[in-house]
TIPA-316885 format. One record per residue (C-alpha): x, y, z; residue in three letters. Coordinates in steps of 0.001 Angstrom, whole numbers, plus 500000, padded with zeros to 6 digits. Example, Ala and Ser with C-alpha at 12.3 -4.5 7.8 and 13.67 -1.06 7.14 Angstrom:
2
512300495500507800ALA/513670498940507140SER/
This chain:
409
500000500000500000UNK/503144502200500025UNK/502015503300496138UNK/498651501943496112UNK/499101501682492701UNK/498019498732490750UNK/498458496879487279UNK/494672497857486831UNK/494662501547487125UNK/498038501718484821UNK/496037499171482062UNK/493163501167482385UNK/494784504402482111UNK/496581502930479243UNK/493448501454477111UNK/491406505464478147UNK/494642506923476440UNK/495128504901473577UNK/491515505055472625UNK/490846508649473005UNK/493733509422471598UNK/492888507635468577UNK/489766509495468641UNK/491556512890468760UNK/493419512014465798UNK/490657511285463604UNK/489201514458464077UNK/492536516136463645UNK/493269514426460109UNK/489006514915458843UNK/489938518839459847UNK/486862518465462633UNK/487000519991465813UNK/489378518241468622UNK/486955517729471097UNK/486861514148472084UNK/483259513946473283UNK/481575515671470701UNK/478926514081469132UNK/479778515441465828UNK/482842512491466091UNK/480497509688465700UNK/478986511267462130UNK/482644509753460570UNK/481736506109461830UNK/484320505021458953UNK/487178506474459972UNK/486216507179463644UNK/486332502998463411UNK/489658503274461308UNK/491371505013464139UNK/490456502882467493UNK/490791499928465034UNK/494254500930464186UNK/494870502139467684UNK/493837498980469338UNK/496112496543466806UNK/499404498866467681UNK/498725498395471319UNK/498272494951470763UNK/501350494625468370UNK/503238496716470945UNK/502473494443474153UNK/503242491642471666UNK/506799492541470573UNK/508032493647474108UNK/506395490418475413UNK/509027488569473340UNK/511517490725472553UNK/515191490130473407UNK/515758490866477090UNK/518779493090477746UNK/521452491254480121UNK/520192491332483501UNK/521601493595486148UNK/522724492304489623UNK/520256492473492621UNK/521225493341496225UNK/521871490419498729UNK/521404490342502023UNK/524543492024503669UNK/524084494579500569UNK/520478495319502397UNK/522086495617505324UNK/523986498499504281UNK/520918499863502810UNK/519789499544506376UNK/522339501396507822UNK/522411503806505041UNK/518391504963505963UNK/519245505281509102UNK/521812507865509233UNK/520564509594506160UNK/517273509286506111UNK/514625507796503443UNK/511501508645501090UNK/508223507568501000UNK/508764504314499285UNK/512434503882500819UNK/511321500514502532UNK/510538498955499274UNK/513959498318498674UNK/514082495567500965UNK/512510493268498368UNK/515135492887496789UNK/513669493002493260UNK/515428496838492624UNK/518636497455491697UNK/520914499762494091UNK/522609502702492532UNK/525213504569494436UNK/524887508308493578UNK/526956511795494429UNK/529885510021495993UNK/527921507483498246UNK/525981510541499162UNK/522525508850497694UNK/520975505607497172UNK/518123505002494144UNK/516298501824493831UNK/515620501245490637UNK/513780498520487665UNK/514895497700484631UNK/512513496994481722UNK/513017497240478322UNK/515641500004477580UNK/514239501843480537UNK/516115502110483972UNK/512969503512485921UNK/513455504475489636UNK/510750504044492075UNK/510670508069494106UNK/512963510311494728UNK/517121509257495464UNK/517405508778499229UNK/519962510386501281UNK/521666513997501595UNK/519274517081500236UNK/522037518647499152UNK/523135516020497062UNK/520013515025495486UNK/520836516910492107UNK/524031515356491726UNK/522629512530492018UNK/520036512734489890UNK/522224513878487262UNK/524587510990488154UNK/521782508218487571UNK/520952509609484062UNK/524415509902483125UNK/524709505814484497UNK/521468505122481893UNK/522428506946479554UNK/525990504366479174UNK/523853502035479038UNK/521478502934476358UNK/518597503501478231UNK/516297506298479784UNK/516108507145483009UNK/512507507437484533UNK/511421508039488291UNK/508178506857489476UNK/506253508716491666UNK/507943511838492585UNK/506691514087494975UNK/505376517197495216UNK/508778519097497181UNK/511023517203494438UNK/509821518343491582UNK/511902521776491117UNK/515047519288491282UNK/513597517418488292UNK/512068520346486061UNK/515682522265486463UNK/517098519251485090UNK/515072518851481905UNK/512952516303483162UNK/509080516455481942UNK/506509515770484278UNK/503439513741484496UNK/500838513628487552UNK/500250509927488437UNK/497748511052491720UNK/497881512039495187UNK/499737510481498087UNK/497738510255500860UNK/499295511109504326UNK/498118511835508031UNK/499479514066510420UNK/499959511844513725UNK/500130514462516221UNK/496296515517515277UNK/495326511806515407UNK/493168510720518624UNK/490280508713518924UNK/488232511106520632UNK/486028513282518688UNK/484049513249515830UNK/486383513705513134UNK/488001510135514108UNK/484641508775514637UNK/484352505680511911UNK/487534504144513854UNK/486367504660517018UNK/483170502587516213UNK/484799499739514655UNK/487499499361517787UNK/483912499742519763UNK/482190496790517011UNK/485484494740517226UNK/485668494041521223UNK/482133492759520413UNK/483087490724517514UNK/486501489496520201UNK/488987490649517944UNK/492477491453519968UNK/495300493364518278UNK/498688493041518550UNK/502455494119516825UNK/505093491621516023UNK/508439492199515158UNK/511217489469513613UNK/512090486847513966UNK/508929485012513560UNK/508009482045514746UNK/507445479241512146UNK/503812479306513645UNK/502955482609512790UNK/504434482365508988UNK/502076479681508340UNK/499110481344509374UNK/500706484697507902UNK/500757482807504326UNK/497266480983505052UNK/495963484609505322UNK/497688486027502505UNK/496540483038500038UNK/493196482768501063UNK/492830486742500093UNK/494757486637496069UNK/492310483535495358UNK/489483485780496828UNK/490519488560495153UNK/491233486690491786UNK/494967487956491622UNK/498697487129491253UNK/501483489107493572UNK/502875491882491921UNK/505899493699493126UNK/508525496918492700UNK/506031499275493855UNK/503349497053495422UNK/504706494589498309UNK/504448491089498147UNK/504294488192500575UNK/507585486790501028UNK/509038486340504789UNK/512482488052504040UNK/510767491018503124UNK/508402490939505844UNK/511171490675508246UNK/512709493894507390UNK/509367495680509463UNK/506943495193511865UNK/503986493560511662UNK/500167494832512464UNK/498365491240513400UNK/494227491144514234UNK/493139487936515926UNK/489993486582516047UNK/489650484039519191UNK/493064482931518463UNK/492800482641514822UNK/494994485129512573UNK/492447487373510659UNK/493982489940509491UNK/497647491689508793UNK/499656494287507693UNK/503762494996507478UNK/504284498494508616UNK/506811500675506575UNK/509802501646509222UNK/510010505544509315UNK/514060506892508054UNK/514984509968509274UNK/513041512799510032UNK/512213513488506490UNK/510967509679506506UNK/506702507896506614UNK/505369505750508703UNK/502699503846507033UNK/501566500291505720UNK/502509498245502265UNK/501068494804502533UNK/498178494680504006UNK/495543491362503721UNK/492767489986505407UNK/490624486271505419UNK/487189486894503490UNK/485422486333506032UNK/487012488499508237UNK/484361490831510206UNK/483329494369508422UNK/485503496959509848UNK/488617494781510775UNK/490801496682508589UNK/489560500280510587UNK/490329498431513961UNK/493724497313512091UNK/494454501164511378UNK/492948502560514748UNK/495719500614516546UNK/498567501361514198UNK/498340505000514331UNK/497764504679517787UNK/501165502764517690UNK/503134504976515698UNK/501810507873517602UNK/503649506282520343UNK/506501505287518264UNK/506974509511517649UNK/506202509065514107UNK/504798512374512662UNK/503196511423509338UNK/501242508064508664UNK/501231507439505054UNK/497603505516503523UNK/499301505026500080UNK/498252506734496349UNK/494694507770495351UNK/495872507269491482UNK/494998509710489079UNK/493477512032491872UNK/493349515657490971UNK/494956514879487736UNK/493946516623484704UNK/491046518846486434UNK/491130522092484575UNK/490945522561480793UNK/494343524190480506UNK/496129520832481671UNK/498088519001479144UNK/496152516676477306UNK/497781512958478281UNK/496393514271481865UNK/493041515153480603UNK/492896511868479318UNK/494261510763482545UNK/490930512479483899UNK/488385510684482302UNK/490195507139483318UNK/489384508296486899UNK/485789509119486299UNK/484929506851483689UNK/487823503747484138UNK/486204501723487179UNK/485782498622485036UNK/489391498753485408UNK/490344500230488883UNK/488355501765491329UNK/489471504933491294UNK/487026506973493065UNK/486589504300495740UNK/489963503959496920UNK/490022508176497034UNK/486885508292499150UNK/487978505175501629UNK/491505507540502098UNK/489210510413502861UNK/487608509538505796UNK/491258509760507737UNK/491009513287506298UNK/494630513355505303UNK/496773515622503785UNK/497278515407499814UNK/500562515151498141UNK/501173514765494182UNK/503114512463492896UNK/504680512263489433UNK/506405510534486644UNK/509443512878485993UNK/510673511657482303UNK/513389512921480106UNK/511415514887477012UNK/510446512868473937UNK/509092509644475718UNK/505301508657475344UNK/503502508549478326UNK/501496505533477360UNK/504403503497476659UNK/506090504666479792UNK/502896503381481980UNK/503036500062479657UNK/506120499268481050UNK/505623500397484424UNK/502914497877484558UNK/505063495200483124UNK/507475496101485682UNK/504916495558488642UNK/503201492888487246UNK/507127491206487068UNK/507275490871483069UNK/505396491463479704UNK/504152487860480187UNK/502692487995482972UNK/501068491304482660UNK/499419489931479398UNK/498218487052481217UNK/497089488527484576UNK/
């Protein structure tokens, strides 16, 4: 839940974009009006039909040909004692919001600006795409960034970052980079959180609903016992087949015990049985977020479990002195909302209201609103030329953990 961001919502904002666009350019080349939901579009059924035809057989010649094309030699991954370092290294310098994601091990490290800043990174295609902002010293964060697309570019490829925020971006435009809103970051401010009042009402009820239903609560830390692992995975499997879905990764956690060891864990019981969990992202530095990645629960777990799961935990990292609680991305929130936007995000907008088929945009928005958090953007920063589409494609490959498996998820 650090990103929130699915394969959905990047197919779906894929399949809006391709199709609209193709619409756009119909118009443009029959000298009609750009306006994409005119009526005065669907007069030219011919070549309206010519253009989503054509659109939808390059999409599916494009997924096709980077589903089998040759794979570039692959780049080392950390190992353990290398995570270790990257352990050490968050601690004395500090991390991002998505710093924790490193630990599984799926990224590639880059040492930037002299040691000075660490960027995990993917590699897909000819793209080296890093997931936020480069960890480590403020001051060196330009360096750095300059450093990482100085490493791509010996390497023949282009150097992406995924899911910048909002106080980055200066860094970014100053170095050429173009910029593309991907949503809002949602993220609470601890020291306002309490469970009296009415603006924290909804959790108060279900802690209130959840001594009724016996449900206990309690935080684990590593090593676990082989007992708890067992019913950790029981959990876990019994909500993918519920939810019809594969594990993803890079920007979306996964269950695997070596990365859940890295953290602590949120556990709900039910009578003794495991209901309920959630690993808890370890807050570097004071610039660093609290907050939760993985986060699953047993179908038939009570309604409201997960609000008594996140009444306690920012209860606990109230304690813990934590000062912001991150609840993951809203995708394509606030993207594209005014008519002077650029266009890919005005596409972007009519994914969110019109793409739930695909992702449920506005749900997961209005869920992250009742813990009346703060918003912060987050963007794709991009070196000029690249298409946004095919950037997203491969983002989604990337998360999904290849072009195969994204085609057949």
């Amino acid at each position: 839940m650090a990103s929130g961001v699915s394969l959905g919502w990047l197919l779906g904002l894929l399949l809006v974009v391709a199709v609209f666009f193709a619409v756009g350019v119909a118009d443009i080349l029959g000298q009609d009006s750009f306006d994409l939901l005119a009526t005065g579009a669907y007069a030219h059924a011919s070549r309206l039909a010519r253009g989503l035809g054509a659109a939808l057989l390059g999409l599916a010649l494009y997924l096709a040909w980077h589903a089998f094309a040759i794979r570039r030699p692959k780049l080392p991954l950390p190992d353990h004692a290398e995570l270790e370092r990257v352990r050490e290294f968050y601690a004395q310098h500090g991390g991002g919001a998505f710093a924790h994601l490193s630990f599984m091990a799926d990224k590639h490290l880059f040492w930037g600006a002299g040691q000075r800043t660490l960027i995990a990174y993917g590699n897909v295609r000819d793209r080296l795409i890093a997931l936020g902002a480069p960890s480590g010293e403020p001051a060196a964060q330009a360096q750095a960034i300059l450093d990482f697309r100085r490493y791509a570019d010996s390497q023949g490829c282009a150097p992406v970052f995924y899911e910048v925020l909002e106080p980055d971006l200066a860094r970014f435009h100053d170095l050429g980079f173009d910029l593309f809103k991907l949503g809002e970051l949602a993220l609470i401010p601890l020291a306002e959180f309490s469970l009296i009042g009415k603006r924290w009402e909804d959790l108060r009820q279900a802690v209130n609903r959840a001594a009724r239903e016996k449900l206990s609560f309690r935080m684990a830390v590593a090593p676990f016992d082989s007992a708890l692992l067992v019913a950790l995975e029981q959990v876990s499997d019994a909500w993918l087949a519920d939810k019809g879905v594969a594990e993803k990764g890079y920007s979306l956690g996964r269950f695997d015990p070596a990365y859940l060891a890295w953290g602590p864990l949120a556990l709900v019981y039910r009578e003794g049985e495991l209901i309920a969990f959630a690993n808890l992202l370890p807050g570097y530095g004071t610039q660093g977020y609290t907050g939760i990645d993985l986060m699953r629960h047993l179908p038939d777990a009570p309604r409201g479990s997960m609000d008594f799961l996140f009444a306690n935990v920012l209860g606990w990292a109230k304690e813990q002195g934590h000062a912001w609680f991150s609840l993951g991305m809203a995708p394509l929130s606030n993207v594209g909302t005014t008519p002077y936007a650029r266009l890919n995000e005005r596409l972007a907008a009519l994914a969110f209201r019109h793409g739930n088929r695909f992702y449920n945009y506005q749900g997961v928005r209005r869920y992250k609103e009742k813990f009346r958090p703060e918003w912060v953007g987050a963007y794709l920063a991009y070196p000029r030329g690249l298409w946004v589409p095919a950037l997203l494609t491969d983002i989604a490959a990337l998360v999904a953990g290849g072009y195969r498996r994204m085609l057949l998820s």
